[in-house]
C-alpha positions in Angstrom: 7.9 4.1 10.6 9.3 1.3 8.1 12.4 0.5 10.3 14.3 -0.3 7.1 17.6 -1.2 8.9 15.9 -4.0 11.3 14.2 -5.1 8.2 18.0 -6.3 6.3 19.6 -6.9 9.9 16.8 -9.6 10.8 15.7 -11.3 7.5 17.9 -13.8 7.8 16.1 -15.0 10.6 12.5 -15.0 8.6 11.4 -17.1 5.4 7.9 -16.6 3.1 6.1 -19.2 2.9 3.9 -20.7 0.2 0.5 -18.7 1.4 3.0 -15.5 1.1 3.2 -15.1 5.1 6.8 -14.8 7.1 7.5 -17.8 8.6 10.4 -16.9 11.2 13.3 -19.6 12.7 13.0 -20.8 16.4 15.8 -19.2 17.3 16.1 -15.9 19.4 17.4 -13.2 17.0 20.3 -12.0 19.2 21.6 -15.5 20.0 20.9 -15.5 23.7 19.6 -17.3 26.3 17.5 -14.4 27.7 14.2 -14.6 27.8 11.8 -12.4 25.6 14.5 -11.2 23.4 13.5 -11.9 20.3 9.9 -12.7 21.1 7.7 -11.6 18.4 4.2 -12.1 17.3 2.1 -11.5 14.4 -1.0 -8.8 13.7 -3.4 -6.5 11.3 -2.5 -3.4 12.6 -5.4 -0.7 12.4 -4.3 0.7 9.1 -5.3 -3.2 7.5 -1.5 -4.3 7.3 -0.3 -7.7 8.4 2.4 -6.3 10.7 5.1 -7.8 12.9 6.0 -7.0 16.5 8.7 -8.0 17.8 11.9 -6.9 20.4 15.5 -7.3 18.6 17.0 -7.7 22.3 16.6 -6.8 26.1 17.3 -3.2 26.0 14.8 -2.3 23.1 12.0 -1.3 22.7 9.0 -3.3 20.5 9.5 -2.8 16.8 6.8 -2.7 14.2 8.0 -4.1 10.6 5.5 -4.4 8.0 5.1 -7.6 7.1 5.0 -6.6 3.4 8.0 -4.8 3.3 9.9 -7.7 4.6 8.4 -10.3 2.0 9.7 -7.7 -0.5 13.3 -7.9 1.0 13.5 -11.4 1.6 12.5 -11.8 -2.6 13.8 -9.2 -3.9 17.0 -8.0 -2.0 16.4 -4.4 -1.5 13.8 -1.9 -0.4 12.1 0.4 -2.7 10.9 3.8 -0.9 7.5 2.0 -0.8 6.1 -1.6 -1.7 2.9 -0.8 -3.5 0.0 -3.5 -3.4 -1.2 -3.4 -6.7 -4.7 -4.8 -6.5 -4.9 -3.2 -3.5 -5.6 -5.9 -1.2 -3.2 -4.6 2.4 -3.0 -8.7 3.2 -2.4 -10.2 -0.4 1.8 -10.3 -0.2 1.8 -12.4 -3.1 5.1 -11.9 -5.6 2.6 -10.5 -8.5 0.9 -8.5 -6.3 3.9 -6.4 -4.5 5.7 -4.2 -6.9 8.3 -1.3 -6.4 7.0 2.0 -6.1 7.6 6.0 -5.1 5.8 7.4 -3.0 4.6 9.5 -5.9 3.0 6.0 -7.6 2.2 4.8 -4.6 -0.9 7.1 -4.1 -1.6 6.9 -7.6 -2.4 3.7 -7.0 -4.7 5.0 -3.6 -8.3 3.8 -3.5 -11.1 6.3 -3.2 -12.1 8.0 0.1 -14.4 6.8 2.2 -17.3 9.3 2.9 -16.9 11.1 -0.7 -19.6 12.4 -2.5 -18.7 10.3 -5.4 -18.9 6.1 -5.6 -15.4 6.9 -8.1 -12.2 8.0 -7.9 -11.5 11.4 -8.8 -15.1 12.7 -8.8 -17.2 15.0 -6.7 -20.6 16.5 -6.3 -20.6 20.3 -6.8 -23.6 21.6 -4.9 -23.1 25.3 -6.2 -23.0 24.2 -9.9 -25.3 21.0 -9.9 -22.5 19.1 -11.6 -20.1 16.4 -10.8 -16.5 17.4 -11.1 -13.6 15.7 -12.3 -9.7 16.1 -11.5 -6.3 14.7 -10.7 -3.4 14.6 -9.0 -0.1 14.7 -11.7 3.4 15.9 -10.2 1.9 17.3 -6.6 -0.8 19.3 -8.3 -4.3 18.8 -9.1 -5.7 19.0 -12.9 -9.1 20.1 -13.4 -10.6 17.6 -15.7 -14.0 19.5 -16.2 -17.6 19.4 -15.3 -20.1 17.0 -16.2 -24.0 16.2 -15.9 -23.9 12.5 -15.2 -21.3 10.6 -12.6 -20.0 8.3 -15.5 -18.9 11.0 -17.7 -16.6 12.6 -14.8 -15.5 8.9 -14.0 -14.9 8.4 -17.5 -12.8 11.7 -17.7 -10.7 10.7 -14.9 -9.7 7.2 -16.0 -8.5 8.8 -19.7 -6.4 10.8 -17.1 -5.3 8.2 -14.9 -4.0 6.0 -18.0 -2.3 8.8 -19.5 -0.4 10.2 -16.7 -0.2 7.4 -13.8 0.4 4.5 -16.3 0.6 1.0 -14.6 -0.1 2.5 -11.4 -3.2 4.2 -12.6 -6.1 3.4 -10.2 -9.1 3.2 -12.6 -12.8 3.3 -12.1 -14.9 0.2 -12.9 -17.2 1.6 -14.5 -21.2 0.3 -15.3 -22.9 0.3 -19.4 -20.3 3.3 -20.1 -19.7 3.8 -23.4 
């Protein structure tokens, strides 16, 4: 839930600061008087984003706003469909590290699973063939990039792949005395 409107209705009230966290005004957000409207407070929610909480007034309920998405707003004065971290890091909100995205490039950008058979990106262990396999996503399908003998070369496969068809949001594998 991005709660796009409450992002633009409330930025006014909230400022980045140098460390690339929102800093928000003392004042209650609906100017009043009440108690607890406007009360917010700040947390990494499960999924690793810096997230704030926070109750717009009396009668509503609390409201989760990524913190990231409002840094992009406040900076950039609109919101893409998604805010992409580019170097991956959910708590970096730095200006060179947030960047416009689909949610096509956004997952082009995703890091590899945890609990794969594969240390890379794009690469799996295929038990029936003794081989590790290669593919990728392009345009909501998967591409079969082959079948190879060592980890590296399927690695290797898939980040030719990944620079061809994800471009700048190409996630690429780091990969050790490849040549």
């Amino acid at each position: 839930m991005k709660n796009d409107d409450l992002i633009i209705k409330y930025s006014h009230h909230f400022s980045v600061t140098e460390c690339n966290q929102l800093s928000r005004d003392s004042t209650p957000y609906p100017m009043n008087a009440n108690a607890k409207m406007g009360v917010g407070f700040d947390y990494i929610a499960n999924d690793g984003y810096k997230t704030f909480n926070f109750k717009p007034s009396t009668r509503s309920n609390w409201t989760k706003i990524l913190s990231h998405r409002m840094i992009f707003y406040i900076r950039n004065g609109y919101l893409p469909e998604c805010v992409d971290h580019s170097n991956h890091d959910k708590l970096d909100n730095s200006s060179c590290n947030l960047r416009a995205a689909t949610l096509s490039q956004n997952q082009m950008n995703r890091s590899s699973q945890k609990g794969s058979s594969s240390k890379y990106l794009g690469v799996t262990w295929c038990k029936r063939d003794e081989k590790w396999k290669s593919q990728i996503n392009v345009e909501g399908g998967s591409k079969y990039l082959g079948a190879f003998t060592s980890e590296t070369e399927a690695a290797h496969a898939y980040n030719l792949a990944a620079a061809k068809h994800h471009g700048e949001f190409a996630n690429l594998n780091t990969i050790q005395n490849h040549k």
